[in-house]
Backbone atoms as SQL, in Angstrom:
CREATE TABLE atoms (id INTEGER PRIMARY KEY, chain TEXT, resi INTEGER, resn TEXT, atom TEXT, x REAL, y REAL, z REAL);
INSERT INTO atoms VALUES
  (1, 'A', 1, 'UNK', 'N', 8.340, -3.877, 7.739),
  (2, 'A', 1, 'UNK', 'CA', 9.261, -4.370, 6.733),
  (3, 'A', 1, 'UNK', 'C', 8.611, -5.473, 5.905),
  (4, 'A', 2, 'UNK', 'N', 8.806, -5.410, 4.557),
  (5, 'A', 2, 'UNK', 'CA', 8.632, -6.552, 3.891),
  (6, 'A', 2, 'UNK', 'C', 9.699, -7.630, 3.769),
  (7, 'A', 3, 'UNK', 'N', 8.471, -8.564, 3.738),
  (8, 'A', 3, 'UNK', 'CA', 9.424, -10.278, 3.933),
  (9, 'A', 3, 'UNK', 'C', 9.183, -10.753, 2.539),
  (10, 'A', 4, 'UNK', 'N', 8.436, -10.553, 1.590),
  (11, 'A', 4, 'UNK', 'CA', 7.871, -10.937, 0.116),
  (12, 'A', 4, 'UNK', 'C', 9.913, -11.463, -0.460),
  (13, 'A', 5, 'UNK', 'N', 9.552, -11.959, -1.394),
  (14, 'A', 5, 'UNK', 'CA', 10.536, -12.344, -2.400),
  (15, 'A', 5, 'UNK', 'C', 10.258, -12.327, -3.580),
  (16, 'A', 6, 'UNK', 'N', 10.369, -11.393, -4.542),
  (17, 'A', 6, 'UNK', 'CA', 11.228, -10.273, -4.285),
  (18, 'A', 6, 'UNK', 'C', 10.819, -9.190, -3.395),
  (19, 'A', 7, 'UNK', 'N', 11.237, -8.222, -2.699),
  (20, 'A', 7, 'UNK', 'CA', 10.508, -7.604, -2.038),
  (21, 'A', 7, 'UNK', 'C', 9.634, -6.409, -2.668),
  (22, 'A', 8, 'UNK', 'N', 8.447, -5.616, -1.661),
  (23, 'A', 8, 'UNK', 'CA', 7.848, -5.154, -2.382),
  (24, 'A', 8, 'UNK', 'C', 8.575, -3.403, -2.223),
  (25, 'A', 9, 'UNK', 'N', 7.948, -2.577, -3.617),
  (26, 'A', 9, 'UNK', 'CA', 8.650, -1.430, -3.413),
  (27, 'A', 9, 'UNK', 'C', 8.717, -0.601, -2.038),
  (28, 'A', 10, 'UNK', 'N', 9.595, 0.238, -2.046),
  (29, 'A', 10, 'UNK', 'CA', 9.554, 1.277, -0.698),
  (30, 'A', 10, 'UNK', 'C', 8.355, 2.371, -1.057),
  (31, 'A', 11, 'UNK', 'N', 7.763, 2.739, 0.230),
  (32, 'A', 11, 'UNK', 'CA', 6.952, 3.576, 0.098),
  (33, 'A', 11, 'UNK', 'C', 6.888, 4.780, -0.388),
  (34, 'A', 12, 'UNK', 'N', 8.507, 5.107, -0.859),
  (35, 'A', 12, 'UNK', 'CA', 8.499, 6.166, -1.400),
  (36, 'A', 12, 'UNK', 'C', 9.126, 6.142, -3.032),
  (37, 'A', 13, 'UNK', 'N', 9.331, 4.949, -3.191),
  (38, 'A', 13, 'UNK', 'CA', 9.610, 3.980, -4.856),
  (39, 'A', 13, 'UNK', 'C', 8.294, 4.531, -5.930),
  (40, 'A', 14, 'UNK', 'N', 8.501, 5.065, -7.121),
  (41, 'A', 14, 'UNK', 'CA', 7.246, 5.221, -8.142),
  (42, 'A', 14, 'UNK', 'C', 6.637, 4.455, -8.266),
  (43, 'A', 15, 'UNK', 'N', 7.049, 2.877, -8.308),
  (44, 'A', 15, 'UNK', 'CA', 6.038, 1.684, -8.009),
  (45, 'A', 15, 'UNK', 'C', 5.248, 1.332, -7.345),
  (46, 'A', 16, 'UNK', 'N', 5.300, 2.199, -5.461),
  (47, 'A', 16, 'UNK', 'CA', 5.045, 1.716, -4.525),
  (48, 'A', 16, 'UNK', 'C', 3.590, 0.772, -4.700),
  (49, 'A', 17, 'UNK', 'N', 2.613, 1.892, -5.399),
  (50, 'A', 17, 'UNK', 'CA', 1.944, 1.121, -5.437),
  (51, 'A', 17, 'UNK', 'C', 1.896, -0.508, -5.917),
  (52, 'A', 18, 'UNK', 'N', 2.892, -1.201, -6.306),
  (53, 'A', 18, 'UNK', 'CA', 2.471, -2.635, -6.949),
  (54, 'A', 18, 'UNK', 'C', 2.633, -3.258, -5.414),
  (55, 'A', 19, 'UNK', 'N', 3.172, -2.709, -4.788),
  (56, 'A', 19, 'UNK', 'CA', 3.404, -3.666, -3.328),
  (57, 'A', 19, 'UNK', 'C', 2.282, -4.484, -3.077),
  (58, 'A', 20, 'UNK', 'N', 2.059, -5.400, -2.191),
  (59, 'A', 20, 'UNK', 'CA', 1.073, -6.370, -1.362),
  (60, 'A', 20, 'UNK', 'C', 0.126, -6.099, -0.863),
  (61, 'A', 21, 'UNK', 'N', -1.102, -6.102, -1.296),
  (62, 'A', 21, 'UNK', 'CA', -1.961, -6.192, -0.479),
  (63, 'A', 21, 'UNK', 'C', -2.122, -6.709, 0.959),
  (64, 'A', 22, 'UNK', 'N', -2.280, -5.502, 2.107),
  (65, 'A', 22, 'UNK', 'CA', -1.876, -6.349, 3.498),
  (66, 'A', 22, 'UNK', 'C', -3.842, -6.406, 4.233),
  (67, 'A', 23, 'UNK', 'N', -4.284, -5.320, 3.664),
  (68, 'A', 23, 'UNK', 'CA', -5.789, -5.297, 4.327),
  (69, 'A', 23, 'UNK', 'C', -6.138, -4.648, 3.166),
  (70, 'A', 24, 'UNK', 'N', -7.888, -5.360, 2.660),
  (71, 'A', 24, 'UNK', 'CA', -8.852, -5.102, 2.307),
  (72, 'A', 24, 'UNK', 'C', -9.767, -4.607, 2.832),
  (73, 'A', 25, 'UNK', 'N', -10.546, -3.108, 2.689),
  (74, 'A', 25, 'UNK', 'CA', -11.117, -2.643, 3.171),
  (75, 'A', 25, 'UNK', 'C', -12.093, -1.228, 2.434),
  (76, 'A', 26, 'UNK', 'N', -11.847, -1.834, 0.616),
  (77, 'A', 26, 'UNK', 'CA', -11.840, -1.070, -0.331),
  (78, 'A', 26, 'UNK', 'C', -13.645, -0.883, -0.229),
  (79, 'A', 27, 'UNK', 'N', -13.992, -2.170, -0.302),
  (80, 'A', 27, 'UNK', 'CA', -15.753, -1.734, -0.544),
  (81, 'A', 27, 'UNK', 'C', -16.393, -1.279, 0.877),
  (82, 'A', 28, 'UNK', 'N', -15.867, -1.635, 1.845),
  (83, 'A', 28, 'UNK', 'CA', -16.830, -0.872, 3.123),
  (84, 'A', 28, 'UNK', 'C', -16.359, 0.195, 4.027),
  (85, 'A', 29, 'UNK', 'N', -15.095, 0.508, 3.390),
  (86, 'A', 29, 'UNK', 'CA', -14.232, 1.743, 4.341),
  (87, 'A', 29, 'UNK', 'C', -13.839, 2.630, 2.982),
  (88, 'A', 30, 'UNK', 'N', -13.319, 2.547, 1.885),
  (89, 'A', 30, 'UNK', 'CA', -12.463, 2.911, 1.246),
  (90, 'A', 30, 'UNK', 'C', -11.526, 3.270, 1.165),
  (91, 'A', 31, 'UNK', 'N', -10.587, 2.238, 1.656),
  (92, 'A', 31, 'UNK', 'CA', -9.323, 2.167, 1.557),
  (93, 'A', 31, 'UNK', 'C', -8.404, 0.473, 1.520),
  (94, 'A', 32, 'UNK', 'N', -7.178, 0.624, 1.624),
  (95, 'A', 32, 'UNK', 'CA', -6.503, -0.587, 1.237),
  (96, 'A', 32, 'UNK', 'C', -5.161, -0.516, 2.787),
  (97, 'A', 33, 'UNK', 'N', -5.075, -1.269, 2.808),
  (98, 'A', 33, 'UNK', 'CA', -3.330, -1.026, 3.495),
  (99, 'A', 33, 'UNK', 'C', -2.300, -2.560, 2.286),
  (100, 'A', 34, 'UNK', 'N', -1.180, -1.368, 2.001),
  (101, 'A', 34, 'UNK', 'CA', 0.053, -1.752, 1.277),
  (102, 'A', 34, 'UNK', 'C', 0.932, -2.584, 2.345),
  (103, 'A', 35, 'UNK', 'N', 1.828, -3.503, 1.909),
  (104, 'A', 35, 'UNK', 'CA', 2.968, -3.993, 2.846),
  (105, 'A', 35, 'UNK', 'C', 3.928, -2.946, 2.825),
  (106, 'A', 36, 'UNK', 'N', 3.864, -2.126, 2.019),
  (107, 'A', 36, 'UNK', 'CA', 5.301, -0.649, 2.196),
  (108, 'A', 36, 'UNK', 'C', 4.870, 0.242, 3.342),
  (109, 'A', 37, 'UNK', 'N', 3.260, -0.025, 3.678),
  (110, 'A', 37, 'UNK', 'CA', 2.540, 1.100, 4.980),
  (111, 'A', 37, 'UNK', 'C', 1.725, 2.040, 4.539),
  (112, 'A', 38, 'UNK', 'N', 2.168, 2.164, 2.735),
  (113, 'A', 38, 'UNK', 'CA', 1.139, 3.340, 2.369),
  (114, 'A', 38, 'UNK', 'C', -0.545, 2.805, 2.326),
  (115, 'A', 39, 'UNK', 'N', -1.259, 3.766, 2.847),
  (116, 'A', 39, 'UNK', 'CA', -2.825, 3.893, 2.537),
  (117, 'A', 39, 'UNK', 'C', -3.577, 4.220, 1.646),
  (118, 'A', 40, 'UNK', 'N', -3.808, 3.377, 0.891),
  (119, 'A', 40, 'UNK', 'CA', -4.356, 3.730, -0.889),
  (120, 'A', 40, 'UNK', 'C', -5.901, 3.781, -0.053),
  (121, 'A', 41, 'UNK', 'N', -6.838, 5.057, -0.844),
  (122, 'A', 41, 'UNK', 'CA', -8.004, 5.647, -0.771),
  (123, 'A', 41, 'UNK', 'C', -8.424, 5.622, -1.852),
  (124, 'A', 42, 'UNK', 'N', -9.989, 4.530, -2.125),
  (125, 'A', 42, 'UNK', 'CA', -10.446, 4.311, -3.354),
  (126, 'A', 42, 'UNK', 'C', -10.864, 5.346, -4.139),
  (127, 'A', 43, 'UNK', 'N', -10.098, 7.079, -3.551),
  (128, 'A', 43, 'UNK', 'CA', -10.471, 8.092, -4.752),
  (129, 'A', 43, 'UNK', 'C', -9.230, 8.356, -5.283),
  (130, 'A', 44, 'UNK', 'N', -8.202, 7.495, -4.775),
  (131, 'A', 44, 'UNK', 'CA', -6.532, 7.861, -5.731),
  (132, 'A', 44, 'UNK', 'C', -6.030, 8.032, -4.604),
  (133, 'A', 45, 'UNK', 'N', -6.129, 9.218, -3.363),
  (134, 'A', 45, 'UNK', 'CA', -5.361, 9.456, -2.519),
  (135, 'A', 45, 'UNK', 'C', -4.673, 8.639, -1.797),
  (136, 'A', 46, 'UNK', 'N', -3.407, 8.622, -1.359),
  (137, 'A', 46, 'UNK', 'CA', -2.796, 8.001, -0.416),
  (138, 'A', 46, 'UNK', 'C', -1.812, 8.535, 0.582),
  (139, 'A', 47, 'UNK', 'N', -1.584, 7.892, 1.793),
  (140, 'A', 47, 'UNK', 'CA', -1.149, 8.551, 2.933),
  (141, 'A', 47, 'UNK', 'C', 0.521, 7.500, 2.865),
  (142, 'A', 48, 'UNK', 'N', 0.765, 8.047, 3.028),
  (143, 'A', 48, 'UNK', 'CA', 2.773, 7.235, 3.501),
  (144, 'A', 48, 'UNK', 'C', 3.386, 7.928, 3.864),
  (145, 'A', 49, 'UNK', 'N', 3.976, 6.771, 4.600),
  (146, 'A', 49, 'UNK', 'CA', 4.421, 6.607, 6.028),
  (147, 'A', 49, 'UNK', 'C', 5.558, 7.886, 6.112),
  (148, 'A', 50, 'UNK', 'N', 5.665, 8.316, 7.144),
  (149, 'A', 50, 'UNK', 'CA', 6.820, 9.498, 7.269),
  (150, 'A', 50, 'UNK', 'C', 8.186, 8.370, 7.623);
């Protein structure tokens, strides 16, 4: 759950992506973790959450 104020979108919101950066991991893994749970993949792809 997000605690942000305002909070950040739901993972399944068209915005999701603007949510929080929770882990950096773009230049040596390629990928990100969102505070909504989704997994942004520095080729576009992303995984969220069921």
């Amino acid at each position: 759950m997000c605690h942000h104020v305002p909070a950040c979108p739901d993972a399944h919101d068209p915005h999701f992506n603007e949510a929080t950066l929770v882990a950096d991991h773009d230049v040596d893994q390629g990928w990100v973790l969102l505070c909504n749970g989704v997994i942004r993949f520095h080729d576009g792809g992303c995984l969220v959450p069921s």
